[in-house]
N, C-alpha and C positions, 0 to 999 in steps of 0.2 A: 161271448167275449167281444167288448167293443173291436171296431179298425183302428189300426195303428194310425194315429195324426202325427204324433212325435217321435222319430228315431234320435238316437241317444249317440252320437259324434264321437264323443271322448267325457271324460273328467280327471280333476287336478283337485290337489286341495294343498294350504299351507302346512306342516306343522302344527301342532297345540300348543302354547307357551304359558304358563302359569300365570295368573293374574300379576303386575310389577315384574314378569321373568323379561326375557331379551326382546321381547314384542313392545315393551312397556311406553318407549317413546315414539308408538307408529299412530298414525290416525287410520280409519276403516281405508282409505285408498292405498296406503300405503301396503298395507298386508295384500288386499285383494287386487292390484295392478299386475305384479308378477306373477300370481299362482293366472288370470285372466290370460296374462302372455305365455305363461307358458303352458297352458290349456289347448290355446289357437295354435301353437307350434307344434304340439305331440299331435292335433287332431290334423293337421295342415289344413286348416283354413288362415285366410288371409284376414287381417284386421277388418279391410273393408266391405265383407260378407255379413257382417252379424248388424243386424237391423232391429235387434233392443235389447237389452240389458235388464234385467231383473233381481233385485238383490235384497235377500232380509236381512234388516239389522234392528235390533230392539233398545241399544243403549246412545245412539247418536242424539239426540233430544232435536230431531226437527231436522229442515233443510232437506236433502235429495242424496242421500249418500250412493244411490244407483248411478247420478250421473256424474257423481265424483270420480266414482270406479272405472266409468265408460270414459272420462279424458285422460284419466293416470295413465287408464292403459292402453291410450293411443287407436282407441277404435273412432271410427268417424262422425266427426260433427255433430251427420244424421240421423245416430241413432237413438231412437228413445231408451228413456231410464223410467224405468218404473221403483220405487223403494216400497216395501212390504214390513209392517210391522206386525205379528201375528206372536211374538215374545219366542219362545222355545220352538215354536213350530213354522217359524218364518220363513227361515231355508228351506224347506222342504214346501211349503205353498209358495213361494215364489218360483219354483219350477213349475207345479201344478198353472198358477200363473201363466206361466210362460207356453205352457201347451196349450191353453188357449188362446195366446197371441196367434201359435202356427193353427191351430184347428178353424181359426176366424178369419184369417185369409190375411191379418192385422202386421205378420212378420214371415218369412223365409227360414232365416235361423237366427237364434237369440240364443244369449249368454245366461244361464239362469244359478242362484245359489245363495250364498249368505256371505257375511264377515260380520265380525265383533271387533271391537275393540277398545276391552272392557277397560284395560286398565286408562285407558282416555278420555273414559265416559267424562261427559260433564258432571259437576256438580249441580245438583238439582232444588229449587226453593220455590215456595207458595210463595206467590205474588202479596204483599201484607192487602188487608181488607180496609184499611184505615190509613190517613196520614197521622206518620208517626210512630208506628207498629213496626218490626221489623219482619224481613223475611224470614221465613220457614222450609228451614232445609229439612229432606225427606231422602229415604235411599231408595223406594219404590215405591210409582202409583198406585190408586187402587184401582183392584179389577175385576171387581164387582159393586153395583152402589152401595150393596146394604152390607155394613161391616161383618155383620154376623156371618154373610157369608163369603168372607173374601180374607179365608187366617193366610197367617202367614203361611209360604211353603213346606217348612220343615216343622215346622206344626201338624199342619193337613199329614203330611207324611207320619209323622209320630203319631198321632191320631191311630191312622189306619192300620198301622204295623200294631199298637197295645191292641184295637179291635179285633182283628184277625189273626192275631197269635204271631207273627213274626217274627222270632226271636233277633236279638240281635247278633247273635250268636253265628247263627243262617243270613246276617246279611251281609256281616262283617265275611264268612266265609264267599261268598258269592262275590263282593268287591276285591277279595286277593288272589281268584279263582282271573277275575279280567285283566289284573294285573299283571298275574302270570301268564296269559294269554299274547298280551301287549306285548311283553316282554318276548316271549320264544321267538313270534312269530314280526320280531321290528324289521327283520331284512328285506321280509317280500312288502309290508306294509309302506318300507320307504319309499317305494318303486312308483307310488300315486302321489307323492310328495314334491309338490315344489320348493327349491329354497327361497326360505323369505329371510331376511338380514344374517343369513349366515346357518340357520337353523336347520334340517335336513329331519330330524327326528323328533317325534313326540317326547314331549321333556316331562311329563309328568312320570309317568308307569315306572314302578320300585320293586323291589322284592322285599316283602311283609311278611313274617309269620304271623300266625295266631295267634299267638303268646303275645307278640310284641303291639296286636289288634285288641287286645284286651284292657290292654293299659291307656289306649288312644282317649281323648275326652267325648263324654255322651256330650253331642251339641242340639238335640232336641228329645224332650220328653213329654207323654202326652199327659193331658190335665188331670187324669185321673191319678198319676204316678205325682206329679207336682204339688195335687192339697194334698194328698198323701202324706208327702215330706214336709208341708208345711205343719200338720196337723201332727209331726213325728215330734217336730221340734225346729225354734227358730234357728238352733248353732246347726244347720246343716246347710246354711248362706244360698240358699234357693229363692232368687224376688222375681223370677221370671219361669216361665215354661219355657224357653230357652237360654240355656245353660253353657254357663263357659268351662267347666268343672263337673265330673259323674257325679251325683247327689249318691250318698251312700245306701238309702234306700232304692234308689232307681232298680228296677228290676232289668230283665233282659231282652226289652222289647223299645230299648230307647234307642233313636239313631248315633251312631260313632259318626266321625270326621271324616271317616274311612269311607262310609257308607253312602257318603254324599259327595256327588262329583265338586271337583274346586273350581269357581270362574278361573277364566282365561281367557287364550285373543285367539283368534283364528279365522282361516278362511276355507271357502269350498265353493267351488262352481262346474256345471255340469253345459257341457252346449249340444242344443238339441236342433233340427230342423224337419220339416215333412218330407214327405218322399219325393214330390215333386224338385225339390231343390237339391238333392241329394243327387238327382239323377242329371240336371240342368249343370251342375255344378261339380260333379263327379267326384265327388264325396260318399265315403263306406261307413256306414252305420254299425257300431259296436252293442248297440242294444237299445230297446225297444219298450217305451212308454205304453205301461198295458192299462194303468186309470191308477183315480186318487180319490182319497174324500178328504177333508175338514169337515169336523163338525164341532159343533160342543156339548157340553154334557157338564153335571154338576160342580159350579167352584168349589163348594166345599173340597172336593178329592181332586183336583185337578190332573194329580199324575195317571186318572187310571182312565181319561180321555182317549189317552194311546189304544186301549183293549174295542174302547167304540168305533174308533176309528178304521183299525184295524179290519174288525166286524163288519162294516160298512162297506169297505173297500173291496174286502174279498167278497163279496153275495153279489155287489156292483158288477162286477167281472166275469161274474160265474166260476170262479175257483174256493180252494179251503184248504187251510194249512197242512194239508198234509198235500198239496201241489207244491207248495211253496221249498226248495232245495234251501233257499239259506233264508236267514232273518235277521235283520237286523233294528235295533234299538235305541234310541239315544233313552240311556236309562243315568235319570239325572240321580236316581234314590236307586240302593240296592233292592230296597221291597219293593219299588216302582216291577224293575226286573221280574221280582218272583212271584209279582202276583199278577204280571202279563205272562209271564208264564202258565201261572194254574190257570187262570182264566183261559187261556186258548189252547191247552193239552198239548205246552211245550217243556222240553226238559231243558234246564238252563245248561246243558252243555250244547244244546241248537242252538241257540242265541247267541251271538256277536264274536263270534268264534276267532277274532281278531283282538278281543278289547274291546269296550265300550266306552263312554264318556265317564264313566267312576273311574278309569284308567289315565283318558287322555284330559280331562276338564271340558270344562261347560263354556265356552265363549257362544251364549244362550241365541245371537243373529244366525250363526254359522251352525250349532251341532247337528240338528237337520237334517244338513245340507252336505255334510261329515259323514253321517252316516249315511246316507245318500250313496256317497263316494265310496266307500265300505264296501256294502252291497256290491254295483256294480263291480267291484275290483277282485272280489273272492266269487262272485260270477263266474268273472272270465276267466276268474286263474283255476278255479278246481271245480264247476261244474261242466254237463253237456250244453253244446248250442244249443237252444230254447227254453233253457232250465228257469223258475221263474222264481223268483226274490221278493221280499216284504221289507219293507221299512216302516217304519211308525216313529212318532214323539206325542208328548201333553204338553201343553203350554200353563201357566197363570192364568188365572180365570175361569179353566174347563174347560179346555179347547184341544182338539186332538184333532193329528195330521197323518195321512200313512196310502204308501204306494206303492202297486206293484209293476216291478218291472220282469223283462225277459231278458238274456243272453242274447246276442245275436248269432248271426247262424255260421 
């Protein structure tokens, strides 16, 4: 197992607020300033200590939202902003990021994490190729050249679930399974929360039956199930493989609404420094950067990047998931969840034992970086000192992110 370059200070995160919920009128500085200040205040270091700022965000279209976040929130001048866009898995590489800044001699301690803020994204358009032409608005780039392989998300999703039997039945269960999680356990959960405009608690997480999951609308079905219904008959209003309405044919392996975490706004940031500075500076280290990978791995399936990554990280380390005491997920899709589950010989009652992002939503700069914050915080509340953690996400495109950390002692 590598040496520790990065000890782990403190973290904070804001709330999750629903896409248009009470976040709706903030820009990314505005979410991530206070949970930043109040990060340096629970960790007691001083503004003027941290010597870079690292921040993912996937919906700001441009600009430097890292050094945004470093003058909202009054740290100095000096210090650099790095911004990271790496889409779902950005918060979580912009800390990996960041332990490179401390492992390269490049920073002391740095601020590392994510913010969204989705519902202020810009409006986004193709430049016209002609005078004359108008522009062309779009809701997402693409992120792969060749279309074929770059579907959409909840496609790719729908896809893999009709492929490998996924009922929806079993996802819909597993998304009211986090929900109820979210829910028991909101007291201790609040405890890592900073307030941002008033907000203290995750505003998504509900109490669902089954019953009332069944009724929910299928909002993606995979191709096979869509000529299907085409070929059933045109009165079944199906002109898309995604679906605003359950097509009546649709079997039980189509994703619910339920099953798919809802965008949102949110923040999370982790501050970390080496031991040298730790000790200069007499600052206690709450836990312990143990390694990281990103890699990528095929767009076609983008969500199941998390299980590479994973894979990677632990063998990097020298550890395996049965080292690992908690785990945690940003699991944008319930099958995303159940098939890093089989894949890594976990039972979904080990995974995200707080809620996961089908709970709290997906503000896609920040969830990462969320669950990041997770991890360490069911660390240190119910494991032993040196107990060791997993985190992982998939991004857009094939890209997976995943790290393990320790407890401190």
């Amino acid at each position: 197992m590598p040496d520790a370059t990065a000890l782990i200070l403190g973290w904070a995160r804001s709330a999750v607020a629903p896409h248009g919920g009470v976040f709706k009128t903030l820009h990314p500085h505005d979410i991530a300033a206070p949970v930043v200040q109040g990060l340096l205040a629970r960790a007691g270091i001083a503004a003027d200590m941290v010597d870079a700022v690292v921040v993912g965000n996937a919906l700001g279209a441009g600009g430097n939202p890292a050094r945004m976040v470093a003058l909202a929130a009054g740290l100095p001048d000096r210090s650099a902003a790095y911004s990271v866009d790496t889409q779902c898995c950005a918060g979580l590489d912009a800390v990996s990021m960041a332990v490179g800044l401390l492992a390269s001699g490049n920073a002391s301690v740095v601020i590392a994490g994510g913010v969204e803020a989705w519902s202020r994204a810009p409006i986004r358009q193709h430049r016209p190729m002609h005078v004359g032409e108008a522009a062309v608005s779009y809701e997402r780039p693409a992120f792969a050249p060749d279309p074929a392989r770059d579907p959409d998300m909840l496609l790719a999703a729908a896809r893999y679930a009709a492929r490998r039997g996924y009922t929806r039945v079993a996802q819909d269960a597993y998304a009211i399974l986090s929900h109820e999680r979210a829910l028991a356990r909101a007291d201790t959960v609040a405890q890592e929360i900073v307030p941002v405009a008033g907000l203290d608690r995750d505003a998504y997480p509900r109490h669902i039956k089954l019953s009332r999951a069944a009724r929910m609308p299928a909002v993606a079905v995979s191709d096979e199930i869509a000529q299907a219904g085409e070929q059933a008959g045109a009165e079944a209003g199906v002109q898309t493989r995604l679906c605003d309405t359950p097509p009546a044919f649709a079997p039980d392996h189509s994703l619910s609404a339920l099953s798919i975490a809802p965008r949102a706004d949110g923040a999370a940031f982790v501050v970390l420094a080496n031991p040298d500075a730790c000790k200069r500076l007499g600052l206690q280290a709450r836990a312990t950067w143990i390694g990281s990978a990103s890699i990528g791995a095929a767009p076609e399936t983008p969500m199941l990047a998390a299980i590479a990554a994973s894979q990677t990280v632990l063998a990097r380390v020298g550890l395996s998931m049965g080292d690992m005491a908690a785990v945690e997920l940003h699991d944008a899709f319930a099958v995303q969840a159940l098939s890093f589950c089989d894949a890594l010989g976990l039972k979904p009652a080990a995974l995200n034992r707080r809620g996961g992002g089908l709970a709290r939503g997906h503000p896609i700069g920040a969830s990462a970086a969320i669950a990041l914050v997770r991890l360490l915080a069911d660390l240190e509340r119910d494991e032993a000192p040196g107990a060791f953690g997993l985190t992982a996400v998939a991004g857009a495109g094939g890209i997976g992110a995943a790290a393990v950390v320790a407890r401190g002692q």
